[in-house]
N, CA, C and O atoms as a Tinker XYZ file with bonds, in Angstrom:
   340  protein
     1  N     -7.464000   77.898000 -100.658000    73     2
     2  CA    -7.689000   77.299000  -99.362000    64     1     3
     3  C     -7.547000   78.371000  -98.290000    63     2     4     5
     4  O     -6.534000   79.068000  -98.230000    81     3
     5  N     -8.516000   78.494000  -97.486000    73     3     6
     6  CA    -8.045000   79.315000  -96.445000    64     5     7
     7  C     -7.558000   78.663000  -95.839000    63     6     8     9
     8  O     -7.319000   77.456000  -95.791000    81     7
     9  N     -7.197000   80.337000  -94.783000    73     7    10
    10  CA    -5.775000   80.198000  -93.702000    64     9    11
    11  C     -6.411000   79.991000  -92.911000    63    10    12    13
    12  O     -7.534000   80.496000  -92.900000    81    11
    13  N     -5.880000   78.959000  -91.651000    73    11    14
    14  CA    -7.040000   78.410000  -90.751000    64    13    15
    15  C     -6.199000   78.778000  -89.242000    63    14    16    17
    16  O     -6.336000   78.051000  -88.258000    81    15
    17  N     -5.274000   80.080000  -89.232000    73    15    18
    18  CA    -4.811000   80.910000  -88.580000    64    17    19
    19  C     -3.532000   80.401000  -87.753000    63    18    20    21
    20  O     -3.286000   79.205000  -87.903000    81    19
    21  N     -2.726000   81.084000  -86.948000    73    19    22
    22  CA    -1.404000   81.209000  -86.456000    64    21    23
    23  C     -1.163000   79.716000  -85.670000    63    22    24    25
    24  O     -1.944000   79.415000  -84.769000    81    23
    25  N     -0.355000   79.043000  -85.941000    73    23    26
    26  CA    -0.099000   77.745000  -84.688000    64    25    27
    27  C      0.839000   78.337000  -83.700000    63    26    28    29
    28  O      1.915000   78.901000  -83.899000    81    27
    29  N      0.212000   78.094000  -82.604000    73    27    30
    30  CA     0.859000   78.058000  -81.505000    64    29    31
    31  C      2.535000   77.482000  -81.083000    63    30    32    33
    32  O      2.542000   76.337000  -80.632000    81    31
    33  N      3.565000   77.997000  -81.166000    73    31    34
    34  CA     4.816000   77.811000  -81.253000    64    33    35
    35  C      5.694000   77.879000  -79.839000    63    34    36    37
    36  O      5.577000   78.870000  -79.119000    81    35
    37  N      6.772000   76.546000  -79.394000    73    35    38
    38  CA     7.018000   76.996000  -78.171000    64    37    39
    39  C      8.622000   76.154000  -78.643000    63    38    40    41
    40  O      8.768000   75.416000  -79.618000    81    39
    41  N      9.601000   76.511000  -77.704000    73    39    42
    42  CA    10.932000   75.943000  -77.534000    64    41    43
    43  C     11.185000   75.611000  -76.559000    63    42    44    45
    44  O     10.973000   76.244000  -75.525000    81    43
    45  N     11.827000   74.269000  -76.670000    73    43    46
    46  CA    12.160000   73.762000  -75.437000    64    45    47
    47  C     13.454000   72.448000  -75.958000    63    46    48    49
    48  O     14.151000   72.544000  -76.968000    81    47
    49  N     13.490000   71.308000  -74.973000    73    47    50
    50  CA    14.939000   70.358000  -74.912000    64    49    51
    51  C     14.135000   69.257000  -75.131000    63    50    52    53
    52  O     12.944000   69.207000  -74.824000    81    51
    53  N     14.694000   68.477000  -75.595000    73    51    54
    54  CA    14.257000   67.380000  -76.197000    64    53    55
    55  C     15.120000   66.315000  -74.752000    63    54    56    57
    56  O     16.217000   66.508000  -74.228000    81    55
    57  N     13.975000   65.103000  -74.443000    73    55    58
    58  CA    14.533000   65.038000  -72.703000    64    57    59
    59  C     14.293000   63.735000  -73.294000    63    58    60    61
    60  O     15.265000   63.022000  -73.046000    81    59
    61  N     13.264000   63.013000  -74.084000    73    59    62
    62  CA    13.328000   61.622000  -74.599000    64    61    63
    63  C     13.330000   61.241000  -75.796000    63    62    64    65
    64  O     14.079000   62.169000  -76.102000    81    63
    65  N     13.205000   60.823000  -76.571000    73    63    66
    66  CA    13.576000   59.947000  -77.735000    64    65    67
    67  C     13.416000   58.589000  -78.523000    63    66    68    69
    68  O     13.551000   58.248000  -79.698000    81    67
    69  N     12.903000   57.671000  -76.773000    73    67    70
    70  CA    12.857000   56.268000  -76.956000    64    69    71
    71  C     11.485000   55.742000  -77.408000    63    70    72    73
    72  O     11.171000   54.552000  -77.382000    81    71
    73  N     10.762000   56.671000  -77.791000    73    71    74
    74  CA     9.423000   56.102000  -78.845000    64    73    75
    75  C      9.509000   56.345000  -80.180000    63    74    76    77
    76  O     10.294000   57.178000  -80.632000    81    75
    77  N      8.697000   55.626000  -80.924000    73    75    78
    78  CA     9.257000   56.042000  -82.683000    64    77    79
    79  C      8.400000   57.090000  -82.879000    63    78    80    81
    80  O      7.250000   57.208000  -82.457000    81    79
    81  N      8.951000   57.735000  -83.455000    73    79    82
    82  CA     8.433000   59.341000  -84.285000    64    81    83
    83  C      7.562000   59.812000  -83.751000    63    82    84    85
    84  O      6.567000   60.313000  -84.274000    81    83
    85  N      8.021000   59.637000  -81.681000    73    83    86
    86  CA     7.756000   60.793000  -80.766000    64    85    87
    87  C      8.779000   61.226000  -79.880000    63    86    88    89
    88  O      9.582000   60.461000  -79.344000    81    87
    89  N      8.746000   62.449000  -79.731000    73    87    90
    90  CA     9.707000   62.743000  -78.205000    64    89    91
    91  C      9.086000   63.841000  -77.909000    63    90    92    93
    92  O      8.429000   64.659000  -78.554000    81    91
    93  N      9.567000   63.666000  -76.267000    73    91    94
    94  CA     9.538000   64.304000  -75.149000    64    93    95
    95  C      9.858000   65.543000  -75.231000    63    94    96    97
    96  O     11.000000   65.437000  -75.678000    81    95
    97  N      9.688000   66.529000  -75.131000    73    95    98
    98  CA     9.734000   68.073000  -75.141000    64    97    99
    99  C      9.881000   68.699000  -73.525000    63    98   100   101
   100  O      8.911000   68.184000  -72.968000    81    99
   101  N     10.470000   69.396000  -72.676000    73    99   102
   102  CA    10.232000   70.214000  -71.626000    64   101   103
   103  C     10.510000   71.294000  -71.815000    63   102   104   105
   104  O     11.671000   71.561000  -72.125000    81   103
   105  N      9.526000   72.311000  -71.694000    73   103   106
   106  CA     9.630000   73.743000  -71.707000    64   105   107
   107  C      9.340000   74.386000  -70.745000    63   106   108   109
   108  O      8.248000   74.211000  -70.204000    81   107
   109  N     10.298000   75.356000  -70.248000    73   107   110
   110  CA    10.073000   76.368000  -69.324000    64   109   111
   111  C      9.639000   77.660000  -69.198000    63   110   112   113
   112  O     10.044000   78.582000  -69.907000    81   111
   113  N      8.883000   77.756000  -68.379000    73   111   114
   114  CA     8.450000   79.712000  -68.611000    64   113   115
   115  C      8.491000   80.116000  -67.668000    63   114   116   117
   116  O      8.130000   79.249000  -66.872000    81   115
   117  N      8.917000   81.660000  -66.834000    73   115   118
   118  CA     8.314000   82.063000  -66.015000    64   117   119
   119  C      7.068000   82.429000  -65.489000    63   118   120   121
   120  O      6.090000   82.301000  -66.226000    81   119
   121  N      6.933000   82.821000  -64.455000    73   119   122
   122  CA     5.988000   82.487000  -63.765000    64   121   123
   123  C      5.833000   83.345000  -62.382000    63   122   124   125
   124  O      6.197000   82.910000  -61.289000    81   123
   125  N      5.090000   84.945000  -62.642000    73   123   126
   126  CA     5.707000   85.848000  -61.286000    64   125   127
   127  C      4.576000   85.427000  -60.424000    63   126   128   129
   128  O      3.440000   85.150000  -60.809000    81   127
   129  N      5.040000   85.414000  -59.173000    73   127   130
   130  CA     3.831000   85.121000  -57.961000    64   129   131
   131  C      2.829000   86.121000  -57.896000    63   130   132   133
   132  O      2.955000   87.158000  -58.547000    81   131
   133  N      1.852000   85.910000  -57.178000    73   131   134
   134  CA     0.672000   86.805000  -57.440000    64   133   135
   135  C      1.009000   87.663000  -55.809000    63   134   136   137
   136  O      0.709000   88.854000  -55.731000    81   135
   137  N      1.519000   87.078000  -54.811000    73   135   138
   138  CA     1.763000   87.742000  -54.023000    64   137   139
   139  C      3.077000   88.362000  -53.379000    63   138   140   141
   140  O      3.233000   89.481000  -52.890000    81   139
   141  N      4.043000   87.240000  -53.529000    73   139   142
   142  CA     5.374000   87.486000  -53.528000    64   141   143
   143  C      6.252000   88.489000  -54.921000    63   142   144   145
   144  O      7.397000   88.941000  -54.902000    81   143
   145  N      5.229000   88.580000  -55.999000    73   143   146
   146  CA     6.253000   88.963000  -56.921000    64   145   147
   147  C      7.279000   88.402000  -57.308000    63   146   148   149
   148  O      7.986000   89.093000  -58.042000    81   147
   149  N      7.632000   87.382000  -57.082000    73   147   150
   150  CA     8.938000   86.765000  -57.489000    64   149   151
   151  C      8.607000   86.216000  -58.564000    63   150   152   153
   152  O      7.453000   86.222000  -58.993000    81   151
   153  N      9.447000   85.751000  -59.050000    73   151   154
   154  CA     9.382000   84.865000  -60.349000    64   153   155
   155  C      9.682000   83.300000  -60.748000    63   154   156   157
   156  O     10.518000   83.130000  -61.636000    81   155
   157  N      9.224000   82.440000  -60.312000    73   155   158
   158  CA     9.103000   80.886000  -60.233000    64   157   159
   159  C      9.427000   80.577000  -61.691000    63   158   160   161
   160  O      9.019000   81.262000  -62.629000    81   159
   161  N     10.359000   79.254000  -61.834000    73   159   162
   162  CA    10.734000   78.897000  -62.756000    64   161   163
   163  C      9.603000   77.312000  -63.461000    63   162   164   165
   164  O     10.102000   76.196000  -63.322000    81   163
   165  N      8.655000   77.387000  -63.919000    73   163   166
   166  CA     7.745000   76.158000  -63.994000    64   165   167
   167  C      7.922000   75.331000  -65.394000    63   166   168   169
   168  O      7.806000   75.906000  -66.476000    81   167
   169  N      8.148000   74.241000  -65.310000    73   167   170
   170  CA     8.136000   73.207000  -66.501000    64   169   171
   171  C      6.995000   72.514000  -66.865000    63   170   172   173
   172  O      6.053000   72.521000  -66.073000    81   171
   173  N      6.887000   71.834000  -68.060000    73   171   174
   174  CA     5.716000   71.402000  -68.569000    64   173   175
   175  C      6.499000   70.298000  -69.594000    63   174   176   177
   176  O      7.683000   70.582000  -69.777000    81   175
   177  N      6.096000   69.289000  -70.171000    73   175   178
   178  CA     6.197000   68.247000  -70.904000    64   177   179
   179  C      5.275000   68.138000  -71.840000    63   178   180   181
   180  O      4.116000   67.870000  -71.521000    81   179
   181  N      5.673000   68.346000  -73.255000    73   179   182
   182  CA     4.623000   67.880000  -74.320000    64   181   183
   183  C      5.571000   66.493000  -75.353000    63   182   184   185
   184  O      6.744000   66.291000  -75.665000    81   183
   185  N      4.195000   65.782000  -75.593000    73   183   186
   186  CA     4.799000   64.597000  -76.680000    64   185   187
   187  C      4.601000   65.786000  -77.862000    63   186   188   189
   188  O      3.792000   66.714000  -77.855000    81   187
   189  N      5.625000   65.441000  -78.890000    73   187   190
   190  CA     5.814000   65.729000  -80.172000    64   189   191
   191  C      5.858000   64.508000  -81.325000    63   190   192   193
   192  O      6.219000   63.335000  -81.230000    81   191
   193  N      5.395000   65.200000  -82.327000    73   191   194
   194  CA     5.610000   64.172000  -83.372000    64   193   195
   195  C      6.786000   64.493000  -83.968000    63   194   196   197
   196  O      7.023000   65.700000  -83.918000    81   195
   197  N      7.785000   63.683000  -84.636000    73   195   198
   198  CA     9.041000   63.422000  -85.293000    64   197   199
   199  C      9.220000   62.804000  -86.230000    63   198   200   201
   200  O     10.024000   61.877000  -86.329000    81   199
   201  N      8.332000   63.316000  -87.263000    73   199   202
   202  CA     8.553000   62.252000  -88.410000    64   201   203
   203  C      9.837000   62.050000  -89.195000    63   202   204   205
   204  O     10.254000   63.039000  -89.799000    81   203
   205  N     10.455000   61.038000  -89.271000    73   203   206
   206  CA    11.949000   60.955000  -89.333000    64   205   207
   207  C     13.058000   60.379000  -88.128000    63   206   208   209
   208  O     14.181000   59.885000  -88.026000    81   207
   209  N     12.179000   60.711000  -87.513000    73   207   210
   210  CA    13.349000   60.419000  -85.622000    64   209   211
   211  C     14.801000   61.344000  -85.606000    63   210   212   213
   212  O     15.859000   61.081000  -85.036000    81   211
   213  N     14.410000   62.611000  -86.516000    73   211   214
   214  CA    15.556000   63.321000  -86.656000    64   213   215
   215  C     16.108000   63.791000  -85.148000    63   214   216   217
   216  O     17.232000   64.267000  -84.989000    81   215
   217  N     15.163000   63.589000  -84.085000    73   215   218
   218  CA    16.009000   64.655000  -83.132000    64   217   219
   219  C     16.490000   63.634000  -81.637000    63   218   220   221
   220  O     15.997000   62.566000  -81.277000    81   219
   221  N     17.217000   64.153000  -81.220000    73   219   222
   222  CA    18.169000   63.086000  -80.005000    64   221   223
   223  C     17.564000   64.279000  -78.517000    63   222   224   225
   224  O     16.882000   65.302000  -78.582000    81   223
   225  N     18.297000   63.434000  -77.070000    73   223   226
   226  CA    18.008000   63.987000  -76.465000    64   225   227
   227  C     19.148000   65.244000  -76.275000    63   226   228   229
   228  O     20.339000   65.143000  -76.569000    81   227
   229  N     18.541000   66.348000  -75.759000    73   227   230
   230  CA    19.487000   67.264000  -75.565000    64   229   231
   231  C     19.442000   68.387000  -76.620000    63   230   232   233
   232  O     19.934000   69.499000  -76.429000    81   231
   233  N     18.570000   67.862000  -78.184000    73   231   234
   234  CA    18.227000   69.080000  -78.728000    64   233   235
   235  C     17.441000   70.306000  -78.946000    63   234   236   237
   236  O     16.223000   70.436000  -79.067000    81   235
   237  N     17.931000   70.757000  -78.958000    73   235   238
   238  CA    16.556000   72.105000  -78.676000    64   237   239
   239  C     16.168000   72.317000  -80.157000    63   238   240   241
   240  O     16.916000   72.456000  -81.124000    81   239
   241  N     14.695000   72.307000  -80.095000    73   239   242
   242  CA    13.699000   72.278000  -81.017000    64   241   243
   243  C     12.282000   72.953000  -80.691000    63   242   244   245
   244  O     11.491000   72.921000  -79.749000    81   243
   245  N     12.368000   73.656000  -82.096000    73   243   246
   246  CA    10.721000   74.187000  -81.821000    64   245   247
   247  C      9.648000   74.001000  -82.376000    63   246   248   249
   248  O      9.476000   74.436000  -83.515000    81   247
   249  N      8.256000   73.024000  -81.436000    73   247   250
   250  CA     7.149000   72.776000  -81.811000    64   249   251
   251  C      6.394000   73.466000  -82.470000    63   250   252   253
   252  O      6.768000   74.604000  -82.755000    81   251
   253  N      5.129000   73.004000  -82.907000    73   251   254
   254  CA     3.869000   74.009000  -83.072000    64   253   255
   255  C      2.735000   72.639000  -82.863000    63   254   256   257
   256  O      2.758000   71.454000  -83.196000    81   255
   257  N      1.865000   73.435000  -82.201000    73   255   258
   258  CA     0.492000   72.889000  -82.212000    64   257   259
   259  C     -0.044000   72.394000  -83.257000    63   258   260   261
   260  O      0.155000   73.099000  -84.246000    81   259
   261  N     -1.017000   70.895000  -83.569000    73   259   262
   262  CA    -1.359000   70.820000  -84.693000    64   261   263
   263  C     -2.490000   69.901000  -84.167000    63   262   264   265
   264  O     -2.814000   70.074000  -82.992000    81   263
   265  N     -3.233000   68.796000  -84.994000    73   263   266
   266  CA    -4.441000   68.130000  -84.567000    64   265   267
   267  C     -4.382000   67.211000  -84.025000    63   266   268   269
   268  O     -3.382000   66.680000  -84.507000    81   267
   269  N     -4.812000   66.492000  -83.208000    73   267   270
   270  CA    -4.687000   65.431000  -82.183000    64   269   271
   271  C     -4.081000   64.220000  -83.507000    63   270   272   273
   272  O     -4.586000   63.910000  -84.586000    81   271
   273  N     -2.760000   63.752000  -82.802000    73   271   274
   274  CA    -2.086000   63.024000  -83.483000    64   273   275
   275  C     -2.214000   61.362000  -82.958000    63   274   276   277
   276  O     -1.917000   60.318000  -83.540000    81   275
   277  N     -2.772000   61.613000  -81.637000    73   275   278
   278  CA    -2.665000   60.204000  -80.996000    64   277   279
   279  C     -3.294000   60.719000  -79.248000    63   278   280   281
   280  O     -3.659000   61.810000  -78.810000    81   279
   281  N     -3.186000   59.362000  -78.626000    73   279   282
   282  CA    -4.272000   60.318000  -76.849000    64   281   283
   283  C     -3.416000   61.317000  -76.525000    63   282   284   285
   284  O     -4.052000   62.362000  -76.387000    81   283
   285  N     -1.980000   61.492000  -76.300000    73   283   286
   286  CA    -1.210000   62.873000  -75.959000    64   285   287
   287  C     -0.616000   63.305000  -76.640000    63   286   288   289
   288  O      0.192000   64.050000  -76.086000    81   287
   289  N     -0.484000   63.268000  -78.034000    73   287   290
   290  CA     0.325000   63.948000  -79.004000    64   289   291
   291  C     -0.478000   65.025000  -79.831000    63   290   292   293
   292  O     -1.546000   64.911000  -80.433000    81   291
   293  N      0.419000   66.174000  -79.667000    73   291   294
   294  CA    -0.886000   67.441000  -79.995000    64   293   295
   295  C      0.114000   68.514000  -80.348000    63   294   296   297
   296  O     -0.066000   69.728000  -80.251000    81   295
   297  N      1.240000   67.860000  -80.790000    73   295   298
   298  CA     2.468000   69.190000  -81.192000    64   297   299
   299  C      3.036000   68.321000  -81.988000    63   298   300   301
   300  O      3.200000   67.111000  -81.827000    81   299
   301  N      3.411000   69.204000  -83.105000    73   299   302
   302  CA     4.860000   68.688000  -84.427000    64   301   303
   303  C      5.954000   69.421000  -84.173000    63   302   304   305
   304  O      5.900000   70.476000  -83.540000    81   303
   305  N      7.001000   68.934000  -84.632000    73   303   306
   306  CA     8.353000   69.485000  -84.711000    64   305   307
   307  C      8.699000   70.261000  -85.857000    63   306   308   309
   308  O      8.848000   69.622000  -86.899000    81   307
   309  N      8.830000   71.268000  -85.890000    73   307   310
   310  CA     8.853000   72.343000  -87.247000    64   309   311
   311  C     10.461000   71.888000  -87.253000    63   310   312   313
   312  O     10.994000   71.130000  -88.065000    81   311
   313  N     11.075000   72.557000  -86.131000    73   311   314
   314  CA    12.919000   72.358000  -86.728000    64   313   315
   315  C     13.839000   72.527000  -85.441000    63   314   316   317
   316  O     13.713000   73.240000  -84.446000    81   315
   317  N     14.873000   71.549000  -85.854000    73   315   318
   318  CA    15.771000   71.697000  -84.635000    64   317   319
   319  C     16.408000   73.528000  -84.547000    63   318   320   321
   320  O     16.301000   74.289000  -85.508000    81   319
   321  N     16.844000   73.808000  -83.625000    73   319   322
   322  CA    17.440000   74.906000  -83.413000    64   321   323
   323  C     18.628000   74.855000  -83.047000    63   322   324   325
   324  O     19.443000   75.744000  -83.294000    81   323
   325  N     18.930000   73.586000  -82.278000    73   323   326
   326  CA    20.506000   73.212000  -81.947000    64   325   327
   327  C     20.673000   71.956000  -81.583000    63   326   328   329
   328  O     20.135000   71.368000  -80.645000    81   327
   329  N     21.669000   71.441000  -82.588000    73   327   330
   330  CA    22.011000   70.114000  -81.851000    64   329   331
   331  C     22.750000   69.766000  -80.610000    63   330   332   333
   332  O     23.687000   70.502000  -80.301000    81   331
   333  N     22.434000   68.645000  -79.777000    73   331   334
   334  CA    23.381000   68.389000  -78.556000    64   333   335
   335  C     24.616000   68.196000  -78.838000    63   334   336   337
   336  O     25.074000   67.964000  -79.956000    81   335
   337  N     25.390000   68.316000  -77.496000    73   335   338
   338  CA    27.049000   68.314000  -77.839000    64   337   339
   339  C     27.140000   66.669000  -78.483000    63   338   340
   340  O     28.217000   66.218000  -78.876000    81   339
């Protein structure tokens, strides 16, 4: 079978939970101004799939891109990285 190449991988906090075998993801990146040079802090929200409902809010977990799972679900959960307190 070929390799049908690299998935796209990002980390972020797990912010919801309350759908079945989806949650809420927010990830942050910087972001330097084009004129100021500074560096802006910008967030983004992706649904994830969770098969299992293994993860709560507050855990940090890292996605990867995969095939349209549903109208906004377009990332899986490879693995938690840390559980919440």
């Amino acid at each position: 079978m070929a390799d049908r190449g690299n998935k796209r991988t990002i980390k972020g906090i797990v912010v919801s939970d309350k759908m079945d075998k989806t949650i809420v993801v927010r990830v942050e990146k910087l972001v330097k101004h084009p004129i100021f040079h500074k560096y802006l802090r910008r967030r983004s929200k992706y649904k994830a799939h969770d098969e299992g409902n293994a993860c709560h809010v507050g855990d940090e977990v890292l996605i990867a891109q995969s095939r349209p799972l549903s109208r906004d679900k377009r990332w899986k959960v490879c693995e938690i990285l840390k559980k919440a307190q």
